[in-house]
C-alpha positions as CSV (number, residue, x, y, z in Angstrom):
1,X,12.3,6.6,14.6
2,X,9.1,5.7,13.0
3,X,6.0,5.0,14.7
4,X,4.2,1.9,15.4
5,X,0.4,1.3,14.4
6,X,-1.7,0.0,17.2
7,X,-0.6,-3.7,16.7
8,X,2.6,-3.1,17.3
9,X,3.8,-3.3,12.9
10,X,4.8,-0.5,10.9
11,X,2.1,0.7,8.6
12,X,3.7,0.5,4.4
13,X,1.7,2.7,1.4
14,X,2.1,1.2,-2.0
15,X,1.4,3.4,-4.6
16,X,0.8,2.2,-8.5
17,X,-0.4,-0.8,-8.5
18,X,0.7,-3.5,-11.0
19,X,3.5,-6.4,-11.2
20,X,5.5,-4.5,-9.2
21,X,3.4,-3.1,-6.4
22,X,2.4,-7.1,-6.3
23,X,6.0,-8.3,-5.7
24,X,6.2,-5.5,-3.0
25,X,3.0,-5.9,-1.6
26,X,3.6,-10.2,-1.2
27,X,7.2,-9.4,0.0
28,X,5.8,-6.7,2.9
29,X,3.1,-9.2,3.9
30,X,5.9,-11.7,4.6
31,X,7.6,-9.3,7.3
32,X,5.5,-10.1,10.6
33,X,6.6,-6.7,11.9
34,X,4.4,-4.6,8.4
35,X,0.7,-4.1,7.7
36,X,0.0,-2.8,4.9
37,X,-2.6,0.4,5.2
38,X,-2.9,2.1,1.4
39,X,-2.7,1.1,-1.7
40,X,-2.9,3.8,-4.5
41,X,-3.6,3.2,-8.3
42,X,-4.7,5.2,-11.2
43,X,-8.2,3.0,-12.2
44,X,-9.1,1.3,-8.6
45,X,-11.2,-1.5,-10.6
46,X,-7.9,-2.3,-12.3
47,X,-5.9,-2.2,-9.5
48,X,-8.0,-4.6,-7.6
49,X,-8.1,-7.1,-10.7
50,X,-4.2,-7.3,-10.2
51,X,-4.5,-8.1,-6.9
52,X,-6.7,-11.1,-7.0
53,X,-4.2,-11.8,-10.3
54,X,-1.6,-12.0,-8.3
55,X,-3.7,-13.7,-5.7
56,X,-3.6,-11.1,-2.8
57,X,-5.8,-10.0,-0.2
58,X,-5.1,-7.0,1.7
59,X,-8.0,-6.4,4.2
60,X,-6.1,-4.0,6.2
61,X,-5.3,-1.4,3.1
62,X,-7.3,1.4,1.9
63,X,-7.2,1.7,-2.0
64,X,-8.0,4.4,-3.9
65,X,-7.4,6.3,-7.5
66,X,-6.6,9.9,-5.6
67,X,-3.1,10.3,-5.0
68,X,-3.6,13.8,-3.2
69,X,-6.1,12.1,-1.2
70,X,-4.0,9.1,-0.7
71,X,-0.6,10.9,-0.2
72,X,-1.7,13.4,2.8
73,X,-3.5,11.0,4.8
74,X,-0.9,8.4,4.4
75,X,1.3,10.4,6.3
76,X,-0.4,12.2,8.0
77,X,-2.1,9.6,10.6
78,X,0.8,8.1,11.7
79,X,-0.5,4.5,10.5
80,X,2.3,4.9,7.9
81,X,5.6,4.9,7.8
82,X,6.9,3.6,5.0
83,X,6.2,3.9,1.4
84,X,6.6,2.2,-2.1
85,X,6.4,3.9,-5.2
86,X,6.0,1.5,-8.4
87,X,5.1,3.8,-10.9
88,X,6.6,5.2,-14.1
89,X,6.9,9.1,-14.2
90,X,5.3,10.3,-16.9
């Protein structure tokens, strides 16, 4: 059963940020019982362009451009539970 954060919401990592992570990222802040904590993206200046595109603020997230770096803390603090992957393999 997953974990809690301290507030009592279940911590959500989006990783590759665009359109998509937006729409996910709007959708999760809609759910009173989600934070999200990371947010992961290949260039982080472009990543936080699409978020003030897409008109979003996400004080409580951590963004960065190392997915090894974002993908083993995620987890591995127990603020996050759940995760979103909007990227294209490549």
């Amino acid at each position: 059963m997953p974990v809690p954060i301290r507030d009592g919401k279940l911590g959500v990592g989006v990783s590759g940020i665009g359109w998509c992570a937006a729409q996910h990222i709007a959708a999760f802040q809609k759910n009173p019982h989600v934070t999200v904590t990371w947010l992961h993206g290949r260039d982080v200046e472009r990543s936080r362009q699409t978020l003030a595109k897409a008109e979003l603020s996400v004080p409580t997230a951590r963004l960065t451009a190392r997915f090894a770096i974002a993908s083993s803390h995620m987890f591995s603090n127990n603020r996050l539970r759940y995760g979103s992957a909007c990227t294209i393999g490549r």
